[in-house]
C-alpha positions in Angstrom: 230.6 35.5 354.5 232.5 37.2 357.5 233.1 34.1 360.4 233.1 35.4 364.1 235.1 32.2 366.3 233.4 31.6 369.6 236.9 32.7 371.3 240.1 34.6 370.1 242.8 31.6 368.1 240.3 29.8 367.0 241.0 27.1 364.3 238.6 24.6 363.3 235.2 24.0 361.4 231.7 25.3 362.5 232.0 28.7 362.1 231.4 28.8 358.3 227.9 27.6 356.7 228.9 24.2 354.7 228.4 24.4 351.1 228.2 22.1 347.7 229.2 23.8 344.7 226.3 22.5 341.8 226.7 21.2 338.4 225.1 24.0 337.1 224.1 27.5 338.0 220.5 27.3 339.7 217.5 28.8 337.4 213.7 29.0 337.8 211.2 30.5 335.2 209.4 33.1 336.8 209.7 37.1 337.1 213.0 39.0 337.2 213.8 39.2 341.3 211.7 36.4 342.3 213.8 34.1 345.0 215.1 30.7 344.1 214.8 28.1 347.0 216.4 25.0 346.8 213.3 23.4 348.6 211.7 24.3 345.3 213.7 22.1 343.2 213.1 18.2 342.9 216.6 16.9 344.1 216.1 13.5 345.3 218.2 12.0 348.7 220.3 14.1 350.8 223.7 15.1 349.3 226.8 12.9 349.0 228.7 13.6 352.2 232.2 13.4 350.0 230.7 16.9 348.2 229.8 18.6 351.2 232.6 21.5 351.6 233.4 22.1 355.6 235.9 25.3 355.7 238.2 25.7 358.4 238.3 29.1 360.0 241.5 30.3 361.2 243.9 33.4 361.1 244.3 34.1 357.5 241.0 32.8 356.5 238.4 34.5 358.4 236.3 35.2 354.7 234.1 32.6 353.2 233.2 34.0 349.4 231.2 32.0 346.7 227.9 32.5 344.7 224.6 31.8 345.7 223.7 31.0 341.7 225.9 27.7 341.5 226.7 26.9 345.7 224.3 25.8 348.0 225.1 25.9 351.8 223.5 25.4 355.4 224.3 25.6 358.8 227.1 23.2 359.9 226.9 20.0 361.7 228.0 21.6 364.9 228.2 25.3 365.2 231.5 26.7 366.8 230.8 30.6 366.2 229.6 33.8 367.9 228.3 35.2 364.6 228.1 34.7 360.9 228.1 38.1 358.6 226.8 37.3 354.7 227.2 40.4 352.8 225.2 40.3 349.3 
């Protein structure tokens, strides 16, 4: 994930998705290539907020890299970016 500030010397949070790295790696019977949504899985209540990951963007750290199989992520609280790029 490439992070694009709102303005040039931006540090702070907001301009990266928020994430929560999983006990284990996501799976789903089903075909080869079918898509795994988290709304499909029976999680209970809304995440711990002490496991919720908020990355700061600033010079030095303007890439945001995990896996999709064992992270989940969303937008953050309040968004403080021009763009978001997620390469796959």
């Amino acid at each position: 994930m490439l992070g694009f500030p709102p303005e040039s010397n931006w540090e702070g949070v907001g301009v990266f998705s928020h994430s929560a790295k999983l006990s284990h790696p996501l799976r789903q019977d089903g075909r080869e290539g079918d898509i795994i949504e988290w709304e499909s899985f029976k999680v209970g209540d809304e995440l711990p907020v002490e496991v919720i990951g908020r990355p700061v963007y600033s010079a030095g750290r303007e890439v945001m890299v995990y896996c999709d199989a064992t992270h989940i992520h969303s937008a953050p609280d309040a968004t403080s970016r021009e763009s978001v790029w997620r390469f796959m």
